[in-house]
Each structure stands twice: as C-alpha cells, then as structure tokens.
SEPA-488625 format. One line per 4 residues: for each residue x, y, z of C-alpha. Coordinates in Angstrom, 2 decimals. Example, Ala and Ser with C-alpha at 12.3 -4.5 7.8 and 13.67 -1.06 7.14 Angstrom:
2
12.30:-4.50:7.80; 13.67:-1.06:7.14
***
This chain:
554
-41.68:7.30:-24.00; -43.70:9.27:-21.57; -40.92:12.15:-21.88; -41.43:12.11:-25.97
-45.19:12.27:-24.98; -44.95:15.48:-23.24; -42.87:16.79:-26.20; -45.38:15.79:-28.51
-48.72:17.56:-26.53; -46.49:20.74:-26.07; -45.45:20.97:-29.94; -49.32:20.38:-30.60
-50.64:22.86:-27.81; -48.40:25.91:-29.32; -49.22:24.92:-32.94; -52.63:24.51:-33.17
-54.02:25.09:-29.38; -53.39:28.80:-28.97; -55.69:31.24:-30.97; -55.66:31.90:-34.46
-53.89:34.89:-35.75; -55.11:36.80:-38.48; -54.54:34.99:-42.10; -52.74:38.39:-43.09
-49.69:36.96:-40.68; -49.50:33.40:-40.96; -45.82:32.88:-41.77; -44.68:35.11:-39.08
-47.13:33.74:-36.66; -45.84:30.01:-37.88; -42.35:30.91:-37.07; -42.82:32.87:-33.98
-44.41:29.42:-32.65; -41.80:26.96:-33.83; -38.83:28.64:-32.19; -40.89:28.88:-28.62
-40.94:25.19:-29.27; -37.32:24.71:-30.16; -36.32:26.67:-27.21; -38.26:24.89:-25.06
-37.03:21.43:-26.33; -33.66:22.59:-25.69; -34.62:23.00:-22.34; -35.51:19.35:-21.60
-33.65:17.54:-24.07; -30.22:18.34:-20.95; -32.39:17.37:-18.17; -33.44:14.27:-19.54
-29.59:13.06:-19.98; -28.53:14.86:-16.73; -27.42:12.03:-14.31; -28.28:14.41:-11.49
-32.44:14.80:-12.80; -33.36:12.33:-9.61; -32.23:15.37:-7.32; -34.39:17.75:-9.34
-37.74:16.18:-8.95; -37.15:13.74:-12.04; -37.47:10.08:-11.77; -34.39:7.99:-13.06
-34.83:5.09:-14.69; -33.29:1.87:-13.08; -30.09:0.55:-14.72; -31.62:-2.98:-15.27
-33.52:-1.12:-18.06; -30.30:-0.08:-20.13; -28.58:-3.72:-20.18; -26.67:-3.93:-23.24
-27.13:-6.96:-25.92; -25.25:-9.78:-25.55; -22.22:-11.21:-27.87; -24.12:-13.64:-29.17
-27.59:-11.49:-29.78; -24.97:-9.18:-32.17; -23.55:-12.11:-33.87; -19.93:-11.55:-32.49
-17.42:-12.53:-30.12; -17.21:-10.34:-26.87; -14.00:-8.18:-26.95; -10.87:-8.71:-24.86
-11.78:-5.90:-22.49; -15.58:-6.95:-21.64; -14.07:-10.91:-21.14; -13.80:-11.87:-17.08
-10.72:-13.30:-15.81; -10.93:-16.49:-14.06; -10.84:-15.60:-10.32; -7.92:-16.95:-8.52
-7.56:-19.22:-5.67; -8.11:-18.53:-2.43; -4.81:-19.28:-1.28; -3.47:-15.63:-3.66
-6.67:-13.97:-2.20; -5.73:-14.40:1.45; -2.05:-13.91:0.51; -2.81:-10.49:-1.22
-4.56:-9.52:2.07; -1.07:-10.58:4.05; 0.65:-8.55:1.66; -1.74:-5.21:1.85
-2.07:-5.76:5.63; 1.14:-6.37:7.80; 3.95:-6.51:4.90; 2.13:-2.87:3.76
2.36:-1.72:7.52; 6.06:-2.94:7.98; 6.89:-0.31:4.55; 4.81:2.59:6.06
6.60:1.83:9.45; 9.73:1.63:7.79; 9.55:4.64:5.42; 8.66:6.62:8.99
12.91:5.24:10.19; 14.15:6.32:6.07; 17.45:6.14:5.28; 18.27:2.47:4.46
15.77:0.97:6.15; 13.20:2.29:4.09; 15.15:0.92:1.13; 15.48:-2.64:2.30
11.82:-2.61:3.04; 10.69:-2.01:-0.53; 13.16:-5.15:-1.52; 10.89:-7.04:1.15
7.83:-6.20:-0.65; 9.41:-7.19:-4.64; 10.43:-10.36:-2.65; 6.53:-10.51:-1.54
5.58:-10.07:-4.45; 7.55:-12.43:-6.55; 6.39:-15.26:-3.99; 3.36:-14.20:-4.75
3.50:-14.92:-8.43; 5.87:-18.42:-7.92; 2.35:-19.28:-5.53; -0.03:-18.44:-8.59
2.45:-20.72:-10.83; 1.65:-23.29:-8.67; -1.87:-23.69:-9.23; -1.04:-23.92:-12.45
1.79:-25.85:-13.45; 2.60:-29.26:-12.49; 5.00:-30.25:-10.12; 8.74:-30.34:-11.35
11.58:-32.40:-9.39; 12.44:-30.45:-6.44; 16.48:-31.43:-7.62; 16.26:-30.31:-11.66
16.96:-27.36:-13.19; 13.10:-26.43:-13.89; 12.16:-25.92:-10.28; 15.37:-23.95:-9.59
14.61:-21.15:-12.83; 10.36:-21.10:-11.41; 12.62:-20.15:-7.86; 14.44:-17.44:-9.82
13.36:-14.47:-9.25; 11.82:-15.49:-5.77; 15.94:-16.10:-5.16; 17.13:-12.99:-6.86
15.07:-10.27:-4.67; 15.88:-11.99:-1.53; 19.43:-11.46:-2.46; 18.63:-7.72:-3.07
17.51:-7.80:0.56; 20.37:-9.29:2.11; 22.85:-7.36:-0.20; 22.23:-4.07:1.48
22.86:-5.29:4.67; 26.02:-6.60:3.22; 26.76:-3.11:1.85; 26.38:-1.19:4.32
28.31:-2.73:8.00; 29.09:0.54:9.02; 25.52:2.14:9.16; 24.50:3.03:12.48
21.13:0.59:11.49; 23.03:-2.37:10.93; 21.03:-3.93:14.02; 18.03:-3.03:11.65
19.41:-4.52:8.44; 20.01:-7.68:10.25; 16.64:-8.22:11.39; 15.49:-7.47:8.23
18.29:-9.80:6.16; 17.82:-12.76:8.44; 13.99:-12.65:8.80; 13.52:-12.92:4.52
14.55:-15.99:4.47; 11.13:-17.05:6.06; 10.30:-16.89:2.45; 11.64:-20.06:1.51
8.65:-22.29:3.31; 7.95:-22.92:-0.10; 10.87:-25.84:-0.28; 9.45:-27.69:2.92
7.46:-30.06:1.45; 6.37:-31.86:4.73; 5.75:-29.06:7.82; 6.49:-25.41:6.02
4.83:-23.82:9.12; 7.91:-24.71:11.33; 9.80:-22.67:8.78; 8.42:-19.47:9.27
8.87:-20.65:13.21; 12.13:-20.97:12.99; 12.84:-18.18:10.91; 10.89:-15.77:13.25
13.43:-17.06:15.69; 16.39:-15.99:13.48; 14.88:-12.18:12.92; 14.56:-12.04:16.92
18.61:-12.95:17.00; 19.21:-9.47:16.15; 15.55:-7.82:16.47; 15.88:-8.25:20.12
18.72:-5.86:20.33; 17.43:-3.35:18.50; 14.50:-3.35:21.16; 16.84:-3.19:23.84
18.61:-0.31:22.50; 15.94:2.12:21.57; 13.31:1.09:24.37; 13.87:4.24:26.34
15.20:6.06:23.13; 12.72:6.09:20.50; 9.64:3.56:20.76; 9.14:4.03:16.34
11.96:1.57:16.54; 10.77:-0.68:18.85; 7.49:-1.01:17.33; 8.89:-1.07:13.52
10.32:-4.33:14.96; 7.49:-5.66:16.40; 5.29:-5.15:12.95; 8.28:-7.03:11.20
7.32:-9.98:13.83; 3.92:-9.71:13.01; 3.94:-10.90:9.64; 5.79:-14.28:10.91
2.75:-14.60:12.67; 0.47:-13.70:10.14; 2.39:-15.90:7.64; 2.56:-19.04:9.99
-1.11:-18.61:10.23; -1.54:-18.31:6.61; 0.57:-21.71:5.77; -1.42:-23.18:8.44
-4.50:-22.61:6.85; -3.66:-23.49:3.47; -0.65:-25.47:3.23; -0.43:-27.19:5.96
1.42:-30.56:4.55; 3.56:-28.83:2.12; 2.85:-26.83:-0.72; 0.50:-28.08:-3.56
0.68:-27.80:-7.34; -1.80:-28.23:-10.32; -1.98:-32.43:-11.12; -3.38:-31.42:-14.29
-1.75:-28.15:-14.79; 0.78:-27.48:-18.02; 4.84:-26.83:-17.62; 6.09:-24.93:-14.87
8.03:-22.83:-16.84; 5.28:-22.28:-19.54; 3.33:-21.01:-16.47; 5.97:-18.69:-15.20
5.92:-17.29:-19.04; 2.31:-16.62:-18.48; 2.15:-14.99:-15.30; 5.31:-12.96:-16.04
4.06:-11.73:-19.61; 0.28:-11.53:-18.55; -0.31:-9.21:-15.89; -4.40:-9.36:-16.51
-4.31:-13.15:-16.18; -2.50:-12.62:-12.30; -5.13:-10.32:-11.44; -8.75:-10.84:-9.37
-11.60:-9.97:-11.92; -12.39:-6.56:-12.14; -16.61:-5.92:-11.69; -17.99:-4.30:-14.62
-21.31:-2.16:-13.89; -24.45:-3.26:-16.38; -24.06:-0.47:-19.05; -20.97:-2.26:-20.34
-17.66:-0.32:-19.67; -15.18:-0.36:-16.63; -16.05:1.38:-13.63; -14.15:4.72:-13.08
-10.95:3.79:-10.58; -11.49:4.27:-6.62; -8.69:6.69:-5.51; -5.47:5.46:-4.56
-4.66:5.53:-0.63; -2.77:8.19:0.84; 0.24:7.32:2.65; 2.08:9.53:4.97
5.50:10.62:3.69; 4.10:8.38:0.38; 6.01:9.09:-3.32; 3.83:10.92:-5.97
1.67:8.37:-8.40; 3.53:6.58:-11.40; 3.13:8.56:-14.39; 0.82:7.66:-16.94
1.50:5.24:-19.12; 2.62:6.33:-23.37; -1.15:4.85:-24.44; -3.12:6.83:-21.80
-4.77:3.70:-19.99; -4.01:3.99:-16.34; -2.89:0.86:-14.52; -4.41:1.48:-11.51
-6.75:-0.97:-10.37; -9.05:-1.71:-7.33; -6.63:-1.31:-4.22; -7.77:-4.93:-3.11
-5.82:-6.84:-5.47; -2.77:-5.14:-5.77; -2.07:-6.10:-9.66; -0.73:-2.56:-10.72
1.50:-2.54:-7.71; 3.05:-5.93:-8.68; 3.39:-4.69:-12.36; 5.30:-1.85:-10.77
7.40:-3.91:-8.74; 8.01:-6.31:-11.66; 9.76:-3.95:-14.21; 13.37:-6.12:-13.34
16.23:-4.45:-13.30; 15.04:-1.13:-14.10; 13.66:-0.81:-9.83; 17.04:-0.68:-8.64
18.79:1.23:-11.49; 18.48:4.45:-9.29; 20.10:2.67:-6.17; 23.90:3.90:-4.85
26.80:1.54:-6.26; 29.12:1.44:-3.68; 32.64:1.10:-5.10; 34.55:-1.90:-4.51
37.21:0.17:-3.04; 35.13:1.10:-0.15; 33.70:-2.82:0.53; 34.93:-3.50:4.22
34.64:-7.31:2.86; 36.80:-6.97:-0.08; 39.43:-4.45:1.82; 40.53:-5.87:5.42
41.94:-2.74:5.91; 38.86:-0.54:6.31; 37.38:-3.14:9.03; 40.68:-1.92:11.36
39.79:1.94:10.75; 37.96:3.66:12.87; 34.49:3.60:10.34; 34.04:0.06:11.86
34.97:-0.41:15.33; 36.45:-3.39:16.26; 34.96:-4.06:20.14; 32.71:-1.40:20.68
31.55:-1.18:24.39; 28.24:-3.18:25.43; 25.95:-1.18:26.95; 23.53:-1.69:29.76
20.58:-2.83:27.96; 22.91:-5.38:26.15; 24.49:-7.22:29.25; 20.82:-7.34:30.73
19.89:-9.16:26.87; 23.19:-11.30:27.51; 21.86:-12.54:31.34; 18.57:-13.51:29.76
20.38:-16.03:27.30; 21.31:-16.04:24.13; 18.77:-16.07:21.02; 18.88:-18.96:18.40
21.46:-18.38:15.90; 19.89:-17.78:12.21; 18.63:-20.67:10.21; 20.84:-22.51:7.34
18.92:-22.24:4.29; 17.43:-25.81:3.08; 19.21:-28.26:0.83; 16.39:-28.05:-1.52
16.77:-24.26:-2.04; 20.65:-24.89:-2.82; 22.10:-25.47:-6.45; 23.04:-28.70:-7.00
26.92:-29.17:-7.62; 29.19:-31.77:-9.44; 30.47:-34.49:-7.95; 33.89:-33.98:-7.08
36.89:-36.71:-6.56; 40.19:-35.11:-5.99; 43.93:-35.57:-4.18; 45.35:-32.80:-2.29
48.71:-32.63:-0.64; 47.68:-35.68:1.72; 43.87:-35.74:1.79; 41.02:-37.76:-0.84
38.07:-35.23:-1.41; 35.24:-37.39:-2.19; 31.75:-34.47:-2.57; 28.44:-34.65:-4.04
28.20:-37.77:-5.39; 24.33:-38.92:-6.23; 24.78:-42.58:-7.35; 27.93:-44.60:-8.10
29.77:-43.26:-10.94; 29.39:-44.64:-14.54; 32.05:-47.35:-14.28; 30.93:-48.87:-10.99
32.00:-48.28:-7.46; 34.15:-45.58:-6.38; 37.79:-46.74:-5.89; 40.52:-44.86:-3.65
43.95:-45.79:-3.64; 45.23:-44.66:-0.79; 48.73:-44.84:1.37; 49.70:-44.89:5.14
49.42:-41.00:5.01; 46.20:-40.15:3.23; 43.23:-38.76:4.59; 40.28:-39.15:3.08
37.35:-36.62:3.29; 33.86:-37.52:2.35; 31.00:-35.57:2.04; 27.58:-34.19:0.46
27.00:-38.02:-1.36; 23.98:-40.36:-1.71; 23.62:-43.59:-2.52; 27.38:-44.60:-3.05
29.62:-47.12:-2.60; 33.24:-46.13:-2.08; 36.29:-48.83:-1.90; 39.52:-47.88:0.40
42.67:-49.61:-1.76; 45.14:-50.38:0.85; 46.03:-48.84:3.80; 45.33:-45.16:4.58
45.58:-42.17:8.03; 42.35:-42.07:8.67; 38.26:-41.50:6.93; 36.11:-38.96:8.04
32.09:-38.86:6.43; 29.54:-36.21:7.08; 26.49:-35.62:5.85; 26.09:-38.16:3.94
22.96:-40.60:2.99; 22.80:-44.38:2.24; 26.55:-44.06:1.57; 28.43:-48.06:2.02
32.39:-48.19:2.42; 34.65:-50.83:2.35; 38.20:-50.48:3.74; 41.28:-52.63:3.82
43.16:-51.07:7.27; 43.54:-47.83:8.82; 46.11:-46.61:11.23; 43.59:-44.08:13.21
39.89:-44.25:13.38; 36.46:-43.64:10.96; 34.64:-40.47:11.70; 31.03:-40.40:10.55
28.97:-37.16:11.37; 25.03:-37.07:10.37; 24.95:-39.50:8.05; 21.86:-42.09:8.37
21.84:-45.40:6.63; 25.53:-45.65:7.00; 27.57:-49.48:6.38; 30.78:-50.69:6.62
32.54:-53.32:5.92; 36.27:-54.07:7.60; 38.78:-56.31:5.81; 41.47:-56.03:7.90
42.48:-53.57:11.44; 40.89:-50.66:12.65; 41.33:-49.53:15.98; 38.62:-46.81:16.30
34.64:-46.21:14.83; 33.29:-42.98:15.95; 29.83:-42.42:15.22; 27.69:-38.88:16.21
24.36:-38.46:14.66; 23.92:-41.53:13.05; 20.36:-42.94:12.42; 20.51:-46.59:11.08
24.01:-48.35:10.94; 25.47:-51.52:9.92; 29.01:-52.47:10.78; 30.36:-55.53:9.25
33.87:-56.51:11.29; 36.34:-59.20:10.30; 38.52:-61.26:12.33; 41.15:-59.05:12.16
39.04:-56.62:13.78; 37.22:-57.75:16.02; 39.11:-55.35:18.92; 37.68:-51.96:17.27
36.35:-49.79:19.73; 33.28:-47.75:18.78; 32.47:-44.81:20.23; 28.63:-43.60:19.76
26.81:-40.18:20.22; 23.19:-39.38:19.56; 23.12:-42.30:17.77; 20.40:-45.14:16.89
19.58:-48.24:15.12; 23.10:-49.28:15.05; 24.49:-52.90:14.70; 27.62:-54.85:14.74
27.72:-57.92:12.84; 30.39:-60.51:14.21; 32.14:-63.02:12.01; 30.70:-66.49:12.76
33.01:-69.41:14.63; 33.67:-70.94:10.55; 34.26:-69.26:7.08; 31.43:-71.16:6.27
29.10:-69.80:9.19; 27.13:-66.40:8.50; 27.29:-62.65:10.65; 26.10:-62.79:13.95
24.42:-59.40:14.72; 24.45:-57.36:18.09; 22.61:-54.38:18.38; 24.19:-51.42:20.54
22.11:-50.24:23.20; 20.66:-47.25:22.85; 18.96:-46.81:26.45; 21.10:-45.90:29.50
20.09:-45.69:33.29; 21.75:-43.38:35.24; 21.34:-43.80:39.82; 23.04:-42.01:42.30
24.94:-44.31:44.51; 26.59:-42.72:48.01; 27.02:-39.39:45.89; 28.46:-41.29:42.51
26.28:-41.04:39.36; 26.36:-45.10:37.84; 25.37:-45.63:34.43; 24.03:-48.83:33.01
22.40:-50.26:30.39; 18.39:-51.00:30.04; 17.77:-54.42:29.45; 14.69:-56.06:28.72
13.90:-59.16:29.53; 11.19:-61.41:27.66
***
C-alpha cells in the first residue's frame, strides 16, 4: 500500500503540481506529462517484484504476510500435491541413514576397485533397498505365519537381489577378485536378521564372522600391495557393525509388525506401486508450491544423472531420504538387462572340464601372508541360512534300492500313523519331520533320524543300532531286540525298552534330559524310569585321568 501511495503523489505532482502551460498547448502539455509518468511507473513496477529489492535499499516484506488461503476457506479439497505424507517410523529413518552412510561408502569404495566389484556392490545396495521396503511393510501389515506362502512372496524380492549378489560370484571363479566376491557373497546374507524372531542381533554377529572367512585374506594379500583393498574391506565390516547396532536399538527381541495393520501382501502392493507413500514428507515453504531441489552430491568417478522423466517432473528429491534412488533401484528386471550373460558353455560349474584348464588352477601356491593367516587359526566357516528363510517342501515317503526315505513330514499323515514295512535289509532314513509318529513293521538293518522334532517311533527288532542326530523331544518305544541306541545332540528323550531288550547299549553325546523307562517285575506293573546322568567328574589318579559320575545325595 505504501508503494501504490508513492505512485499515486508522483502521478498527482506531474499532473497538476508543476506549472501551468499556456492554454494554447494543453493537449501536448497533457501528453508530454502522462508518458514521464508511464515511464517512470515502469521503472518501479520491476523493482517492486524483484526478489533481490532487499539488497538495493528496499525493504521485503516477510513471507508470513503472503500465506495462501486454506482448502477449506476456498470451499475445496486440497490437491494431491499440497497433501503431506504421513512421516514414517523411526526405525526407516535411522535405516535410511545406514543406507546413505556406510552401505553408500562401501559403493564409492567399491566403484574406486571397478571391474566386478563395483558391480556386485550396486546388487548390495537393490538388496538394501528392498529390505528397506519389506521393513516399511512391516509397520504396516500384520504379521503372516512365518511357514505360509504369504510371508515367503513379502520375502520375494528381499530373496531375489540377494541371489543377484551371490550369482556373480558364482559367475565369475576365475576373476582374479574372487577373494572379493566372496566377502561380498557371504557377508549379504546378514540380511536375513529379519527371520530371527528371538535375538536377530546375533545374526548380523555371526554373519560378520562369515564375511571375515574370506575378507581376512583379502587383507592379507594386499596389505603391503594396495591399502584401497584393505580398507574397501574394512568399510564392508563396518556396516555389520552399524547394522548390529541398528537391530539393537530397534529390534532387539525380533522384528515387529503392525497388530492393527491390513494384509501383508496388500501392503507390499502399496509400497511397491506408491513410491510417494515410502517416502519422508517433503517441507513445503508458506507460498504454497515445492521448494526448488537441493543439488544432487557429487561422487568421484559417479555416472551422469538419470534422464528426465517423458512428463518433465524430476524425481529427485531431498538427498536425506533417498526415495528417487529406491525408485531407481526398483525398476525390476530392467537394472540388470545391460549386465554380461555368460554362456553356459563357459560355466566352470556346468563344464568340469574348464575347472582342469589352466583358467582355474587347481592348487595354486600359498603365499607368505597366507601360511601366517593359517598359524593364526582358521576363521568360522559361513553361516547356513535359517529354516525359516527356506521353502517349505512336501513330505516325502519313498523305497530305494535298500533304504526307507521318510522327509518333511509336519504332522501324521491323513490316515493315521506312518507305517514302514520293512525287511532284514532295509535301511531306513528319516529326516526334516515334526510331530510324527512312524511304525517299523517287522524287522529291518538299521534307523538313522536327524533333525528331527517331537518325532515318536515304534520298532519291532533291528539287527544294528538307532542313530538319532539333533533331534529334541525324541521317544521310542522297543517291542522286541535292539542291540545299539546312539544318541548325539539330543535335548529331551524318552526310551521305552521291553523285556526283550533290556541288554541295549546306549551310547550318548552332547546329550540331555534323557530317560530309560524299564519294564516293571509284572505285565501288570507300570515303567520304572532312570534318568542318564548327564554330569561327569574327571581326577587324575598316579598320571590316569578317572571318570565318574556326579551324584547327589539328598
């Protein structure tokens, strides 16, 4: 207002202020006066709008001033762009900073080595990144059975891009950086914490352990060499650290889903299809529209920019919350459409023949720095990946040659318990079941059971022995002879022996909670049951080490 003020006085002081002419030249006069005034309003009129006028003396006027109306003062609904996304968690907050801190530094570090290590790293960061958005479909989603179908399709893509990782290593045996790939291939399975539903921190422990298998040597190698190497490895270490820190801190117990949340895979639909809804709010200054876009960091040795997109709207957003660079990374197949196939022909795993050439050498010669690794002791061997992450099979009863196989069994089968007829020379092989009870017809070789849980068996005879390997909750019940029960790993066992058997010899190994029940002096008398010991004291006696049991009295 004070602006159209000084407008006003200025039209008024050349108008009527100045003297008058004669009457003779009025209209000439008249005009002569407007266009000084014209001129001089287009003078102001691009100072007033020029953002800049603070630097030249003029005040500005604060932005608190210009606040646009509201939705609801125009009598409509706000549009899609000026409507704020729901923040998200802080869980994906501190997990975007993982990703943008040590992962980011492991790619720089890695694109510094090229060549193939470069490419594996970029897999590590889609695997990131599709952890990240299984982690956002928790919060939303409720929790599905850790055995069905559902939780393995949410696990999907998490699944697939870890496969991409460990694929090139598988593709490429022959690269000098095979040491590299290694590291790399064993250490991405730290990603699977997610399945440990009771201590996921000792995961990423373990797995750290795993990565240092065959991290370690590259070290050794390239100490005195090149030290890029050496500390490419040690920024691949950092993020277990970083990570273990991370589960610590939010997921300590396990990971947690949404009580109230909708399906799971109804939430994967929605992250997937809605990038804006797996994004951190965007600010919006007070005059209404989007902020311009901060520049995008500079990388050494970084690719140009994506291209623009066919509408014109950039997808770049605020380097903090990395949502164009997962929309990137998302695309599917189309990211590794540009990658090498390597023709089956030229698979060392598919062709024995190439591993005898001279592109992979059989027993190449151990070098200094690796006998000085060997003296120091071997490093854990990499970690089997969890039951829960595996796909569940069918259960599986068939005879080969000589030998019962007897797998993944959940449950006794529809018509009752599971019945074996079996000769003097079959061997039966039992493994992967839960919660079944399996009945030996006659008399067979021998029965061997591993990994098995809650599994009962009753036999007639054997000639040779029973052979159970990590399988808690284990019973058995002997109707007639059986001269040896070997147990190793067994927590919780019941062994039921009949008079027939009462010479079996059984044979334990890192084994507890296991009891023999004894037929009674009658038919009509119940089991006894004796408990194994489980205790041992060992003594030295003149230079002999005697072993005997702890007893306690009272």
């Amino acid at each position: 207002m004070a602006s159209m003020n000084n407008l006003t006085t200025l039209i008024k002081r050349y108008a009527f202020c100045s003297p008058a002419p004669p009457r003779i030249n009025l209209p000439l006069t008249v005009l002569i006066r407007l266009e000084a005034a014209t001129s001089r309003l287009e003078d102001m009129v691009p100072t007033m709008s020029d953002p800049t006028a603070a630097s030249n003396g003029m005040a500005s006027l604060p932005e608190s001033g210009l606040t646009a109306p509201s939705a609801d003062a125009r009598g409509g609904a706000a549009s899609p762009s000026q409507q704020t996304a729901a923040p998200l968690p802080p869980a994906i907050d501190d997990f975007d900073a993982l990703i943008n801190g040590d992962v980011k530094t492991f790619v720089n570090m890695s694109e510094e080595i090229g060549g193939l290590v470069a490419e594996q790293s970029a897999a590590v960061l889609r695997a990131f990144a599709a952890e990240r958005k299984f982690l956002i479909v928790t919060t939303r989603a409720k929790k599905p059975d850790i055995q069905s179908p559902v939780y393995m399709e949410v696990l999907k893509d998490l699944q697939a891009t870890m496969g991409v990782v460990n694929d090139i290593r598988e593709a490429n045996r022959a690269s000098p950086l095979f040491k590299h790939l290694s590291t790399v291939s064993e250490g991405i399975n730290v990603l699977i914490w997610v399945a440990n539903e009771s201590k996921p921190a000792d995961t990423v422990t373990e797995m750290l352990s795993s990565a240092q298998f065959w991290g370690n040597r590259v070290i050794q190698e390239y100490r005195e060499k090149d030290q890029t190497h050496v500390q490419w490895v040690q920024t691949f270490y950092r993020i277990f650290k970083s990570l273990a820190a991370y589960v610590r801190q939010h997921y300590m117990t396990g990971l947690t889903w949404n009580p109230n949340g909708i399906d799971p895979l109804q939430a994967t639909e929605e992250v997937n299809a809605g990038p804006s809804s797996a994004r951190s709010p965007t600010p919006q200054s007070s005059t209404g529209g989007p902020p311009p876009p901060p520049p995008l960091p500079k990388f050494d040795n970084a690719p140009p920019p994506p291209p623009m997109p066919p509408n014109g709207v950039s997808t770049s957003k605020n380097p903090a919350d990395m949502g164009a660079v997962f929309d990137e990374i998302s695309r599917g197949e189309s990211v590794t459409s540009k990658l090498r196939k390597v023709d089956p022909s030229s698979q060392t795993h598919k062709n024995p023949s190439l591993r005898a050439g001279s592109a992979v050498p059989s027993a190449p010669a151990r070098s200094d720095s690796q006998n000085s690794l060997s003296s120091r002791g071997k490093s854990p061997l990499p970690g089997k990946k969890p039951e829960s992450m595996r796909t569940k099979k069918p259960p599986k009863k068939e005879f080969e040659s000589n030998k019962w196989l007897i797998e993944n069994y959940d449950g006794n089968p529809p018509e009752g318990m599971l019945e074996i007829r079996a000769s003097i020379s079959h061997s039966i092989l039992i493994s992967r079941c839960t919660k079944t009870t399996i009945r030996v017809v006659g008399k067979a070789n021998a029965i061997s059971l591993d990994n098995c849980t809650q599994v009962s068996l009753v036999i007639d005879s054997l000639v040779s022995s029973v052979d159970v390997i990590k399988s808690p909750k284990f019973e058995m019940q002997v109707l007639g002879t059986l001269p040896t029960i070997m147990l190793d790993q067994v927590d919780g066992a019941a062994l039921y022996l009949g008079r027939e058997s009462l010479g079996t010899e059984v044979f334990t190994s890192k084994c507890t909670g296991v009891n023999i029940n004894l037929p009674g002096q009658s038919e009509d008398d119940d089991y006894v049951e004796r408990a194994l010991p489980e205790q041992i004291k060992s003594v030295v006696r003149e230079g002999v080490v005697v072993s005997e049991i702890v007893e306690h009295a009272g």
